[in-house]
Jmol script that loads the backbone (N, CA, C; Angstrom):
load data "model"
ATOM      1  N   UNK A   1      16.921   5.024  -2.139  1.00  0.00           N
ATOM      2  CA  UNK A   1      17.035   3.862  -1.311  1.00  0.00           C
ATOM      3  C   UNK A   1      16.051   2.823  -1.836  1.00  0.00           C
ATOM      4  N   UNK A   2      16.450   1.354  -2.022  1.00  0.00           N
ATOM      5  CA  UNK A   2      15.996   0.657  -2.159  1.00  0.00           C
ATOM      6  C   UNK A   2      15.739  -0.674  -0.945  1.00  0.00           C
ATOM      7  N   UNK A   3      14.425  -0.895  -0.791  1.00  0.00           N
ATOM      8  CA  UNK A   3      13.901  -1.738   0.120  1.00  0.00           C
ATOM      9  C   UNK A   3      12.666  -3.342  -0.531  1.00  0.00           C
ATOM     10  N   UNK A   4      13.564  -4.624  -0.204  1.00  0.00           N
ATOM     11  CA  UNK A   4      12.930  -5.614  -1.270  1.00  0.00           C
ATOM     12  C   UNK A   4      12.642  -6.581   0.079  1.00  0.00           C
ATOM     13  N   UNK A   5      11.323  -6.527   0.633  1.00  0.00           N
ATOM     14  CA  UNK A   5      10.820  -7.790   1.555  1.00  0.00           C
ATOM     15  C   UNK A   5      10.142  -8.982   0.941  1.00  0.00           C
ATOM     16  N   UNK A   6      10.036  -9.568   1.660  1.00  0.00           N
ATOM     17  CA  UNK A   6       9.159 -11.062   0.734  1.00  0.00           C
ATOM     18  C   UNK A   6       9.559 -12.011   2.406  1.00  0.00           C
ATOM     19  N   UNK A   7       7.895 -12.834   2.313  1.00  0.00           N
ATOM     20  CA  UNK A   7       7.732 -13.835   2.637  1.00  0.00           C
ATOM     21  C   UNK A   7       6.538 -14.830   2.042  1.00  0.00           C
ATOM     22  N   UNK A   8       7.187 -16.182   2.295  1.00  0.00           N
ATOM     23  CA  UNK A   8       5.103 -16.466   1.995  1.00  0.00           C
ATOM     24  C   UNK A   8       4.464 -16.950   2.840  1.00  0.00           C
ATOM     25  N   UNK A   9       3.294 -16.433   2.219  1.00  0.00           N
ATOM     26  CA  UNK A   9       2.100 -16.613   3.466  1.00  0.00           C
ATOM     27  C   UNK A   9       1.300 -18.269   2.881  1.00  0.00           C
ATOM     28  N   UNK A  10       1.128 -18.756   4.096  1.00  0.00           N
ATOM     29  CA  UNK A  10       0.423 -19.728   4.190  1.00  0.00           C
ATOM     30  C   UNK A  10      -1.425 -19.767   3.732  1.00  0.00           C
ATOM     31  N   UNK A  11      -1.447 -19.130   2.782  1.00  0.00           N
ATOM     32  CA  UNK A  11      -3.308 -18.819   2.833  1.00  0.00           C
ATOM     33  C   UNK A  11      -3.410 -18.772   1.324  1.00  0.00           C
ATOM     34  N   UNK A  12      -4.688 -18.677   0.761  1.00  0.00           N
ATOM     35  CA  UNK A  12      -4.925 -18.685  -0.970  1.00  0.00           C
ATOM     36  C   UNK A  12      -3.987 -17.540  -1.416  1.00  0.00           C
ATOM     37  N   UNK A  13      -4.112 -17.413  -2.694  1.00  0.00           N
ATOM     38  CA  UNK A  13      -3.899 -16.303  -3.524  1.00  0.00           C
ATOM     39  C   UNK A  13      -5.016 -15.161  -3.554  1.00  0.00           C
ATOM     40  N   UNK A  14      -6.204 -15.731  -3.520  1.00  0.00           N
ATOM     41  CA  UNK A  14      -7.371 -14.611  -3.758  1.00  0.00           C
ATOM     42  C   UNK A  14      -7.074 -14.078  -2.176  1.00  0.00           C
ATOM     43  N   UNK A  15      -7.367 -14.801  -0.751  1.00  0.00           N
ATOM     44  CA  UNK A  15      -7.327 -13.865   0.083  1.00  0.00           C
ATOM     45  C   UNK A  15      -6.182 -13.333   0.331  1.00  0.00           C
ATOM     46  N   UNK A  16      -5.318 -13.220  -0.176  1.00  0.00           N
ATOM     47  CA  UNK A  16      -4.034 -12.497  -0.017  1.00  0.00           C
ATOM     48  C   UNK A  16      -4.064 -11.357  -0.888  1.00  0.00           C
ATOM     49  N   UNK A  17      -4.717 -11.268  -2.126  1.00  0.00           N
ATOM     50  CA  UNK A  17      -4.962 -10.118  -2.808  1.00  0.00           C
ATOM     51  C   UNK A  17      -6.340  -9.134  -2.588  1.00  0.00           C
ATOM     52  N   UNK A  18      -7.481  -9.847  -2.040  1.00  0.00           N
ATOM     53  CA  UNK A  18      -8.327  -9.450  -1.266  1.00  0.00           C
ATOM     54  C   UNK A  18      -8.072  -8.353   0.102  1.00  0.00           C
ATOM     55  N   UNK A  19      -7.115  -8.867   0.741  1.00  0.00           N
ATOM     56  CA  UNK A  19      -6.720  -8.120   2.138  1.00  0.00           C
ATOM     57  C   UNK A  19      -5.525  -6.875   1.711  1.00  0.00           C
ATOM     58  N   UNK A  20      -4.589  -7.417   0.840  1.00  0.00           N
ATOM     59  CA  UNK A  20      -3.649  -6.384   0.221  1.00  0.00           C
ATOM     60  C   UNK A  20      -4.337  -4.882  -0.536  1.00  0.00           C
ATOM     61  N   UNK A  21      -5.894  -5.220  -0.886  1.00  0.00           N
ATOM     62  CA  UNK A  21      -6.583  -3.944  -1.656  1.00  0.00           C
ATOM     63  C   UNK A  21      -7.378  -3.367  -0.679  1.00  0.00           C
ATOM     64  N   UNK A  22      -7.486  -3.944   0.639  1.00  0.00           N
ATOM     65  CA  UNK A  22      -8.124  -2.950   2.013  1.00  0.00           C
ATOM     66  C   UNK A  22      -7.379  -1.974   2.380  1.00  0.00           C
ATOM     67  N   UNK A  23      -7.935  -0.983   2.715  1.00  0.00           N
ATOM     68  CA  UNK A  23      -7.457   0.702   3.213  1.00  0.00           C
ATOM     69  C   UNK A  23      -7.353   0.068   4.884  1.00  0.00           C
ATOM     70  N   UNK A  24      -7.694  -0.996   5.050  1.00  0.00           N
ATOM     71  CA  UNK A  24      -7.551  -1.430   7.028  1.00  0.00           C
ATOM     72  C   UNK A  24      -6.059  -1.850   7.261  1.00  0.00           C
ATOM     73  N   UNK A  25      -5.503  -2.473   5.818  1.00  0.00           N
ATOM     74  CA  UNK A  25      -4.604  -3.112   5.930  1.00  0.00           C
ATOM     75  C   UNK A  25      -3.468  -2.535   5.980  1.00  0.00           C
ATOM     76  N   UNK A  26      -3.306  -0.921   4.695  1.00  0.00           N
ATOM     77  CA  UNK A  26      -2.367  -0.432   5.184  1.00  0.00           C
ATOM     78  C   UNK A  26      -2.331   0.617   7.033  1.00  0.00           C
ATOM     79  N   UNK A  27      -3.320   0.662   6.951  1.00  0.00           N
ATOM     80  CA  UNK A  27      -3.584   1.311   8.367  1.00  0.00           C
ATOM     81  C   UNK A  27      -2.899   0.331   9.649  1.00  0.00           C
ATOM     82  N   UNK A  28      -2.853  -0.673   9.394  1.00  0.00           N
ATOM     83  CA  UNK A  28      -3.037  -1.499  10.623  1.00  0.00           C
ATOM     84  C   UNK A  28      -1.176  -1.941  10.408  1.00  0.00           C
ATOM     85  N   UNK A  29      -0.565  -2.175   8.885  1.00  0.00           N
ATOM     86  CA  UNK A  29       0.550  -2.171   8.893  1.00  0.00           C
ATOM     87  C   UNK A  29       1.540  -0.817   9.557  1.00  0.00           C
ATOM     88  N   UNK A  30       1.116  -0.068   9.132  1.00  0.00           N
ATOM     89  CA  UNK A  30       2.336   1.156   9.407  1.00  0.00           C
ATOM     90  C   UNK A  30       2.483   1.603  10.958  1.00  0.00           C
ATOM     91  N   UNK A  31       1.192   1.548  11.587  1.00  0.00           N
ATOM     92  CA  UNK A  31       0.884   2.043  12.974  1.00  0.00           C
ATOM     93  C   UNK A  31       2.229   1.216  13.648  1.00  0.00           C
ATOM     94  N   UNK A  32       2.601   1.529  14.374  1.00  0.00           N
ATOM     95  CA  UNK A  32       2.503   3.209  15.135  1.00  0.00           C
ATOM     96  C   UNK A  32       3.214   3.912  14.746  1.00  0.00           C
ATOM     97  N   UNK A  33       4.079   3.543  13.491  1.00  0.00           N
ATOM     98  CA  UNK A  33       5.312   4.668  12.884  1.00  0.00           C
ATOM     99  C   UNK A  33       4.948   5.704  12.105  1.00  0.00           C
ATOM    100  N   UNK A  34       3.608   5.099  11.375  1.00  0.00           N
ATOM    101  CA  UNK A  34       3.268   6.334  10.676  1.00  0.00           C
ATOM    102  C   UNK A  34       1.973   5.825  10.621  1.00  0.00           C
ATOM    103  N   UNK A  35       1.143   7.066  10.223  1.00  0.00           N
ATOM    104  CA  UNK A  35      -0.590   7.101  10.465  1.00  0.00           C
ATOM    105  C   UNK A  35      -1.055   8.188   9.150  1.00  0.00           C
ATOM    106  N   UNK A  36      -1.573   7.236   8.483  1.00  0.00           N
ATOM    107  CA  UNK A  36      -2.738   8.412   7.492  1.00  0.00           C
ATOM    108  C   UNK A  36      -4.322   8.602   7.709  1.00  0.00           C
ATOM    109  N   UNK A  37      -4.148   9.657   7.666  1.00  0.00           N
ATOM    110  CA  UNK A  37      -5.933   9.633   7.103  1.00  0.00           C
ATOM    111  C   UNK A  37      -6.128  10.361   6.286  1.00  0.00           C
ATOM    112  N   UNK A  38      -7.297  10.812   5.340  1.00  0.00           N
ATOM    113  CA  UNK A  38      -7.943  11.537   4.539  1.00  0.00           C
ATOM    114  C   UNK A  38      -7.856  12.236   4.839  1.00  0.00           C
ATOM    115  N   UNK A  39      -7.413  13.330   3.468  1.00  0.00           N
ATOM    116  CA  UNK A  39      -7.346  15.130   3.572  1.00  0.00           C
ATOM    117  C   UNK A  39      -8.820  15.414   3.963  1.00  0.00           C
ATOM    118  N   UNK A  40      -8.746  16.756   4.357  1.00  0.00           N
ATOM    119  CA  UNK A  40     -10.357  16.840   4.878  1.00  0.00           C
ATOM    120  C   UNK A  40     -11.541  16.985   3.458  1.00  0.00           C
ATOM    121  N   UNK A  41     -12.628  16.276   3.669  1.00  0.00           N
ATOM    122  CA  UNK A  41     -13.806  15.943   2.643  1.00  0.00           C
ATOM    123  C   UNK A  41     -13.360  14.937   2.002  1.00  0.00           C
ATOM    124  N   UNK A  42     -12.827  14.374   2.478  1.00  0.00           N
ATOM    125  CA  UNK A  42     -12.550  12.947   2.021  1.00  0.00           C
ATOM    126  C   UNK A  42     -12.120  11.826   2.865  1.00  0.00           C
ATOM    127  N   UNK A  43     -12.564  10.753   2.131  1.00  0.00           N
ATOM    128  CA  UNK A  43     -12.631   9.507   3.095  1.00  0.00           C
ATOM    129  C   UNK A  43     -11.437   7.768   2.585  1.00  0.00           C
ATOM    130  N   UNK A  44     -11.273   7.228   3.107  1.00  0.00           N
ATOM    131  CA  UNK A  44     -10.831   5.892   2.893  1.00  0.00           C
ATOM    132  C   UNK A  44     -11.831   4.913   2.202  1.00  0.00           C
ATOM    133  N   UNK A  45     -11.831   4.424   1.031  1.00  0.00           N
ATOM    134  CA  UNK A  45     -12.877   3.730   0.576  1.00  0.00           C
ATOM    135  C   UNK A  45     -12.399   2.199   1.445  1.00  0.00           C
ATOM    136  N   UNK A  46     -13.124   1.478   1.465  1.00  0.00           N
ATOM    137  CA  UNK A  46     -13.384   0.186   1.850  1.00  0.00           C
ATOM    138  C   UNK A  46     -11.761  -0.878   1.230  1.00  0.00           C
ATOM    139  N   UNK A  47     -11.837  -0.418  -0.094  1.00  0.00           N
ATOM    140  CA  UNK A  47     -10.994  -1.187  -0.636  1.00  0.00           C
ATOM    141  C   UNK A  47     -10.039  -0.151  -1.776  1.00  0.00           C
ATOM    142  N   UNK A  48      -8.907  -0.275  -2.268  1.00  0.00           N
ATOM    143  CA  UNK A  48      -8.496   0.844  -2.682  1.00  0.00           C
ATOM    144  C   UNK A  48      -8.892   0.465  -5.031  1.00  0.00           C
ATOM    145  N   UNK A  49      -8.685   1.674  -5.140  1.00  0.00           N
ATOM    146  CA  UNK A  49      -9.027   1.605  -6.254  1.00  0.00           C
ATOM    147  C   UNK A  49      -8.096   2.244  -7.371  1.00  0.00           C
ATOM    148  N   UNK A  50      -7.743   2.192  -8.294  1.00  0.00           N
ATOM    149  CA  UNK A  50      -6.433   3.024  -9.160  1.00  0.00           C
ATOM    150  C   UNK A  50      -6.948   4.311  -8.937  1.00  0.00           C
ATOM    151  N   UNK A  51      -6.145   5.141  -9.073  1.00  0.00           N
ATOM    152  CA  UNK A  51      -6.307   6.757  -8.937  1.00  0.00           C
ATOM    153  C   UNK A  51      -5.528   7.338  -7.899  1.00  0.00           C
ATOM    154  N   UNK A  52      -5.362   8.482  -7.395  1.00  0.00           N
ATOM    155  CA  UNK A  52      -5.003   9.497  -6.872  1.00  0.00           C
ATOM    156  C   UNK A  52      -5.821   9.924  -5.446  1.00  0.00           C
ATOM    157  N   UNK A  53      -5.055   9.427  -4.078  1.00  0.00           N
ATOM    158  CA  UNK A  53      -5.871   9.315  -2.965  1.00  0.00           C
ATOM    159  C   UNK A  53      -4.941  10.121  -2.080  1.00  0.00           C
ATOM    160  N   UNK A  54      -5.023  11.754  -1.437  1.00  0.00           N
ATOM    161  CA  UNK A  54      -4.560  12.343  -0.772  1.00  0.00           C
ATOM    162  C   UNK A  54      -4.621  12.052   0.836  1.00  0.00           C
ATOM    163  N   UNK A  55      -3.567  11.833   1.326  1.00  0.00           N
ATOM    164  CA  UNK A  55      -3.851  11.561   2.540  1.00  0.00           C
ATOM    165  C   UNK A  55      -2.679  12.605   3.872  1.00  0.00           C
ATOM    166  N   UNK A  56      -3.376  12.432   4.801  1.00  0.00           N
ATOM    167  CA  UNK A  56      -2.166  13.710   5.739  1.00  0.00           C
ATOM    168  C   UNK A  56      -1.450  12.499   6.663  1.00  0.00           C
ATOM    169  N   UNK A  57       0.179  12.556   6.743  1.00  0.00           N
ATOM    170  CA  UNK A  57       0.720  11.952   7.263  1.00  0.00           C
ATOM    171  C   UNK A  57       1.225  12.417   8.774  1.00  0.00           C
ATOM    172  N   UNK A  58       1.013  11.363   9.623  1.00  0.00           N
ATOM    173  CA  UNK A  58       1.841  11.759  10.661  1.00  0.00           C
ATOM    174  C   UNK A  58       2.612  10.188  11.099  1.00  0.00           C
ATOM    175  N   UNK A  59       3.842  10.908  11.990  1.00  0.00           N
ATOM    176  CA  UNK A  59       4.798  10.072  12.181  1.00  0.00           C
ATOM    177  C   UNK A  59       4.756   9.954  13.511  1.00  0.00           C
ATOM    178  N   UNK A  60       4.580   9.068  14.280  1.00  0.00           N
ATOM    179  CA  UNK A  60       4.450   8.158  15.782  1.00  0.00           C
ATOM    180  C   UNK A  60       2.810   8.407  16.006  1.00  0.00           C
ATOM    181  N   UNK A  61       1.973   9.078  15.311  1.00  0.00           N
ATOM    182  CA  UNK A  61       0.707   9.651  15.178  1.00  0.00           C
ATOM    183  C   UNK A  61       0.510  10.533  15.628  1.00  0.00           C
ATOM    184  N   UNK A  62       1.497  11.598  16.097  1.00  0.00           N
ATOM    185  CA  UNK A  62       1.289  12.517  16.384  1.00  0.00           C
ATOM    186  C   UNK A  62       2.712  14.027  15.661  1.00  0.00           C
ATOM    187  N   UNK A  63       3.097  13.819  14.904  1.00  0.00           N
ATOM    188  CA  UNK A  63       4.317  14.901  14.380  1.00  0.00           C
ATOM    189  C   UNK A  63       4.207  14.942  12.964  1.00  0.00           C
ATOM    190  N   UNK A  64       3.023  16.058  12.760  1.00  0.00           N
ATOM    191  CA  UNK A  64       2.489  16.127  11.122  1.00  0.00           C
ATOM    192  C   UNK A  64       3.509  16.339  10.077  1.00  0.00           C
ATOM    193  N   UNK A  65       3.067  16.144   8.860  1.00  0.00           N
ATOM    194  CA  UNK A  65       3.909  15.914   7.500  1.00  0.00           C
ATOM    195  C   UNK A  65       3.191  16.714   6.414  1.00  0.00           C
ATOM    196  N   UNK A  66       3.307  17.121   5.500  1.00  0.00           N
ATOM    197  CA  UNK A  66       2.931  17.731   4.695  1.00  0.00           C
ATOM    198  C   UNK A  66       1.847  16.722   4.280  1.00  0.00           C
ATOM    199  N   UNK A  67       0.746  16.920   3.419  1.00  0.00           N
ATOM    200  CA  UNK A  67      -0.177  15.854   2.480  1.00  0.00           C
ATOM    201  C   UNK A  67       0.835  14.861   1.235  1.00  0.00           C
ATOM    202  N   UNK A  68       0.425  13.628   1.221  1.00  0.00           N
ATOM    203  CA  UNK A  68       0.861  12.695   0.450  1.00  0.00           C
ATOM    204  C   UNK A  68      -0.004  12.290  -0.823  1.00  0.00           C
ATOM    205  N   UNK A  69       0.500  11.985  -1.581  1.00  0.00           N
ATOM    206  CA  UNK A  69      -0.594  11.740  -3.031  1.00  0.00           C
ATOM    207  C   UNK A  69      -0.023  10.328  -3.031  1.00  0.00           C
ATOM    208  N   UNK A  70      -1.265   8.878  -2.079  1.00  0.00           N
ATOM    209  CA  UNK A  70      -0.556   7.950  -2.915  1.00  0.00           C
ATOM    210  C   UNK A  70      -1.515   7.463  -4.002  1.00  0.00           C
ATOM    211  N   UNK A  71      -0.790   6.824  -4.903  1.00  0.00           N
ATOM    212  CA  UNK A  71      -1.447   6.686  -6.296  1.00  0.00           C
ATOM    213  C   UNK A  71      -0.991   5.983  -6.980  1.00  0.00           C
ATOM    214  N   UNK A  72      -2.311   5.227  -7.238  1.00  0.00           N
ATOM    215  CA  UNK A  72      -2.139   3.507  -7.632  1.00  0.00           C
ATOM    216  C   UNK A  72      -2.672   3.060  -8.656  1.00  0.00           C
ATOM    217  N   UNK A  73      -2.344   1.710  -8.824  1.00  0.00           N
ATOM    218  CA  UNK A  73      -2.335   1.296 -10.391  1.00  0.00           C
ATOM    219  C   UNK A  73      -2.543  -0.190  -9.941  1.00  0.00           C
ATOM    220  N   UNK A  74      -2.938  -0.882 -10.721  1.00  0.00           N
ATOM    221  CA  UNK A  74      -2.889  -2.335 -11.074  1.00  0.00           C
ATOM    222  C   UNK A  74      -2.135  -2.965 -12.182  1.00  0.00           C
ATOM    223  N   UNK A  75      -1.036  -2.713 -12.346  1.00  0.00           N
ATOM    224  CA  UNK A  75      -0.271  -3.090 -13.708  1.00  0.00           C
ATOM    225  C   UNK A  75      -0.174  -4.318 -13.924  1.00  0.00           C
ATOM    226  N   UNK A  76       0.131  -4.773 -15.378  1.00  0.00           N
ATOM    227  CA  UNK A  76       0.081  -6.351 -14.992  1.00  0.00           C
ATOM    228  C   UNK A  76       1.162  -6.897 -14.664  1.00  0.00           C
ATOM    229  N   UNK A  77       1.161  -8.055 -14.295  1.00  0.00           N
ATOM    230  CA  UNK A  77       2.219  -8.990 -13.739  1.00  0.00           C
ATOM    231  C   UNK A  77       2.377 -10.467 -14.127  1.00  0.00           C
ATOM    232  N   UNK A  78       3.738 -10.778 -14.473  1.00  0.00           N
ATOM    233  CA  UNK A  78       3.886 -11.691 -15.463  1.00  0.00           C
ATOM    234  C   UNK A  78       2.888 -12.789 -14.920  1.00  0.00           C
ATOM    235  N   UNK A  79       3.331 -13.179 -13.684  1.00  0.00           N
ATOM    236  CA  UNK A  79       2.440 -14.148 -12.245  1.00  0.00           C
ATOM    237  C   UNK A  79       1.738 -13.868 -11.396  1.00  0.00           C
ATOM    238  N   UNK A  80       0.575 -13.634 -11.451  1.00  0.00           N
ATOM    239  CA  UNK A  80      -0.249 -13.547  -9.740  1.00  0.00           C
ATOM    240  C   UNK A  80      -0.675 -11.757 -10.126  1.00  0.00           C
ATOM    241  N   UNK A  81      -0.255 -11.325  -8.786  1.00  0.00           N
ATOM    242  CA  UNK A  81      -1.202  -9.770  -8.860  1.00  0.00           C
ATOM    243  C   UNK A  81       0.208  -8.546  -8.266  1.00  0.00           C
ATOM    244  N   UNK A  82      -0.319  -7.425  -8.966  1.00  0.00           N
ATOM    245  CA  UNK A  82       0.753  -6.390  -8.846  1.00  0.00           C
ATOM    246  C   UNK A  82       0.098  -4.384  -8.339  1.00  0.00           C
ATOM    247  N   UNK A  83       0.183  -3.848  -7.156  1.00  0.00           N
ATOM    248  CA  UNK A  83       0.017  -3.092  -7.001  1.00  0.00           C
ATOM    249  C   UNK A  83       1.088  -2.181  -7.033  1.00  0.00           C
ATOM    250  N   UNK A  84       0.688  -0.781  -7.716  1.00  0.00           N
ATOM    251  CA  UNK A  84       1.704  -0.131  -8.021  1.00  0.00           C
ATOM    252  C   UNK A  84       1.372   0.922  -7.198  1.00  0.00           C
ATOM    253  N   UNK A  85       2.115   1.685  -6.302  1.00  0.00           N
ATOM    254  CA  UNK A  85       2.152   3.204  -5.472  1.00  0.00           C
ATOM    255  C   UNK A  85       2.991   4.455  -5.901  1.00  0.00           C
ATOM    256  N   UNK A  86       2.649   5.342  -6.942  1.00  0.00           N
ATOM    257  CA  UNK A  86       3.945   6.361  -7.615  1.00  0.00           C
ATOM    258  C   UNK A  86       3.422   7.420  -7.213  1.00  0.00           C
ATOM    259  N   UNK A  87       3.416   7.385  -5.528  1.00  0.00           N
ATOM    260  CA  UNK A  87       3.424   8.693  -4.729  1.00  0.00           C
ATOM    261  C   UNK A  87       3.835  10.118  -4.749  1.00  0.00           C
ATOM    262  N   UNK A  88       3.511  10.950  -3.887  1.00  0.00           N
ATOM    263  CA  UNK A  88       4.875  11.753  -3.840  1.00  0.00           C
ATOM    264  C   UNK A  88       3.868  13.204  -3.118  1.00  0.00           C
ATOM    265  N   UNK A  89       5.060  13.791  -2.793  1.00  0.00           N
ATOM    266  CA  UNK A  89       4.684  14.795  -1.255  1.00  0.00           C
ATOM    267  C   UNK A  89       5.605  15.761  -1.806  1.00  0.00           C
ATOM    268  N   UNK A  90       5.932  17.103  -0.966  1.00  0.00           N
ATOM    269  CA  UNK A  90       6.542  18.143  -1.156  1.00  0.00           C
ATOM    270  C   UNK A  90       7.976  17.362  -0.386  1.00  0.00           C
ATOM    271  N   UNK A  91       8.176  16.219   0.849  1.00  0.00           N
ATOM    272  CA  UNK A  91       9.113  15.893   1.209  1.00  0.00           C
ATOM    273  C   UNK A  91       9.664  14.895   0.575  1.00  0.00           C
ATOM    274  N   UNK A  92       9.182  13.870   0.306  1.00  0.00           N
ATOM    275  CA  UNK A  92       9.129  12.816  -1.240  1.00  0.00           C
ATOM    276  C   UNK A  92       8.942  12.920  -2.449  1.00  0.00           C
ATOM    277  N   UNK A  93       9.431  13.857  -3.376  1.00  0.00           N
ATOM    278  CA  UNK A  93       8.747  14.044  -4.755  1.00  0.00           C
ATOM    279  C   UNK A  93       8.605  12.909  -5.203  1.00  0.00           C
ATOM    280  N   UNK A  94       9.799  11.805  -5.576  1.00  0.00           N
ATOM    281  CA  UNK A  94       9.446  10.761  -6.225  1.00  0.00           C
ATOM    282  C   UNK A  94       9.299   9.680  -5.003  1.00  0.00           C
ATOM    283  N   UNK A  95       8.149   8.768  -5.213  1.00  0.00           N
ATOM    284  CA  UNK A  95       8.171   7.114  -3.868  1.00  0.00           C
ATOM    285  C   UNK A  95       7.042   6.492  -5.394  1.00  0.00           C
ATOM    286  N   UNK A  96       8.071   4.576  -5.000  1.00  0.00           N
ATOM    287  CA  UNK A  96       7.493   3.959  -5.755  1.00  0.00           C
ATOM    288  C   UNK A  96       7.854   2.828  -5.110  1.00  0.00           C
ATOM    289  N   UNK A  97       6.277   2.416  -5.275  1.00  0.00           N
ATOM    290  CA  UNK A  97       6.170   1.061  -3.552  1.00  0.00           C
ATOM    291  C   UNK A  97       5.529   0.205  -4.418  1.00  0.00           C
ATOM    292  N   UNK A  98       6.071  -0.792  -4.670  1.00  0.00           N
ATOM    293  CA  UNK A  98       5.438  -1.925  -5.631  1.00  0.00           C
ATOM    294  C   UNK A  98       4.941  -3.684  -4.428  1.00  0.00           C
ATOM    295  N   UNK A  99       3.776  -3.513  -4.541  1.00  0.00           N
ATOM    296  CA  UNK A  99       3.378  -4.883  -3.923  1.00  0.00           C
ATOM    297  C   UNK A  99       3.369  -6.359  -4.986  1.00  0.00           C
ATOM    298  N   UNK A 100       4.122  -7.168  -4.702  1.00  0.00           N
ATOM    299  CA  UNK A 100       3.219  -8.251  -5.630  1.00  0.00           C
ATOM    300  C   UNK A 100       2.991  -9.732  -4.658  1.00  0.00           C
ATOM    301  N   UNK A 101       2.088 -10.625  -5.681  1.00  0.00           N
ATOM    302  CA  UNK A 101       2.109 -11.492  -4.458  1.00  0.00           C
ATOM    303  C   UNK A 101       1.908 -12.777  -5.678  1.00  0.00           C
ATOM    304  N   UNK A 102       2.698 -13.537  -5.428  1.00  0.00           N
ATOM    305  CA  UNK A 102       2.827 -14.518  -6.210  1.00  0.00           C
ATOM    306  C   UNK A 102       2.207 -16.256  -5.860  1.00  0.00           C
ATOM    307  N   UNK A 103       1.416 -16.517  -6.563  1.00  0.00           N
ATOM    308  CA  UNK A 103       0.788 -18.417  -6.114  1.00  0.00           C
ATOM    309  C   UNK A 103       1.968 -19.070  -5.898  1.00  0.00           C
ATOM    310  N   UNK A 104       1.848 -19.814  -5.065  1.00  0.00           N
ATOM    311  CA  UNK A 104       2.805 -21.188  -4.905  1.00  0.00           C
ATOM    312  C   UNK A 104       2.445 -22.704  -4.345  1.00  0.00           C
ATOM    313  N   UNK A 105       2.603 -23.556  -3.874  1.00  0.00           N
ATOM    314  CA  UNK A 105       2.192 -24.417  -4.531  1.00  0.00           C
ATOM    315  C   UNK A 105       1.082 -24.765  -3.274  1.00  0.00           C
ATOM    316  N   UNK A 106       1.751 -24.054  -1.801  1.00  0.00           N
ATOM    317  CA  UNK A 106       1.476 -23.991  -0.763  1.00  0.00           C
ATOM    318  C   UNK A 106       0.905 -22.371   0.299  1.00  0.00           C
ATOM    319  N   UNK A 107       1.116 -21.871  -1.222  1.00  0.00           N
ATOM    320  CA  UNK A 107       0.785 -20.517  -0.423  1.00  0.00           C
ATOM    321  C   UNK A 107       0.387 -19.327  -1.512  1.00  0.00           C
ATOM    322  N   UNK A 108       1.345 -18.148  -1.095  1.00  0.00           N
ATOM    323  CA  UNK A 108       1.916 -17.286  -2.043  1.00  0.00           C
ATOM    324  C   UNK A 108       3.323 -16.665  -1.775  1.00  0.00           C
ATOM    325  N   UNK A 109       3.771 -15.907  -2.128  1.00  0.00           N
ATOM    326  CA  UNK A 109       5.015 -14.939  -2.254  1.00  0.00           C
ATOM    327  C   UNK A 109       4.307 -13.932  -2.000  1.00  0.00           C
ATOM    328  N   UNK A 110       4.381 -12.800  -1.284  1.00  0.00           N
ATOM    329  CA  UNK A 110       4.309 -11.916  -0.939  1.00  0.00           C
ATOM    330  C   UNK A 110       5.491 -10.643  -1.274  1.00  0.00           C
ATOM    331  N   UNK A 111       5.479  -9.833  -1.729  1.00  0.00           N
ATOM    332  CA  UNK A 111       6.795  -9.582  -1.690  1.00  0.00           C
ATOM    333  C   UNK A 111       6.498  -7.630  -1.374  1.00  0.00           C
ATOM    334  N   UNK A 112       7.015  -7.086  -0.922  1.00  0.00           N
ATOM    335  CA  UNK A 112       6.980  -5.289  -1.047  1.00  0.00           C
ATOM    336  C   UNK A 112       8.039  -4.472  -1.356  1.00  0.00           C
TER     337      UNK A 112
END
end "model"
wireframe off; spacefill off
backbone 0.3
color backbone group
């Protein structure tokens, strides 16, 4: 299944890529449909970083899921900034969630 959103946001480019690399942001997006936190001994850094970040999923926040590996990248992008997510779980083997967010003249493009 394929899923392509986009709007633009009225605000810079830097704080739009600034808020897109906070661990608050995906938290605060998904709620209440789905909820992660850190496998145990591990934590949410401040801001996310490329690598391999295990997290335990639940769905309405309460109907657990197996652990998720999401895992990220900064690839480049022809325009503006590009986060890459090439996840994957025992219920998802393959998930690939691409953020980008593009300057404009008045904003950015946002797109997921």
């Amino acid at each position: 299944m394929k899923v392509d959103i986009s709007t633009s946001l009225r605000c810079s480019y830097e704080l739009a890529v600034l808020n897109v690399m906070t661990t608050r942001l995906l938290l605060y997006v998904d709620r209440p449909l789905v909820s992660f936190e850190p496998v145990a001994g591990q934590h949410f850094p401040s801001n996310w970083s490329s690598g391999t970040h295990w997290v335990k999923v639940r769905l309405f926040g309460f109907v657990p899921f197996r652990p998720q590996a999401i895992v990220l990248s900064l690839p480049a992008a022809a325009t503006g900034f590009a986060m890459q997510d090439a996840g994957y779980s025992e219920l998802i083997p393959v998930w690939s969630h691409l953020i980008t967010i593009v300057p404009l003249a008045d904003g950015v493009l946002y797109r997921d």
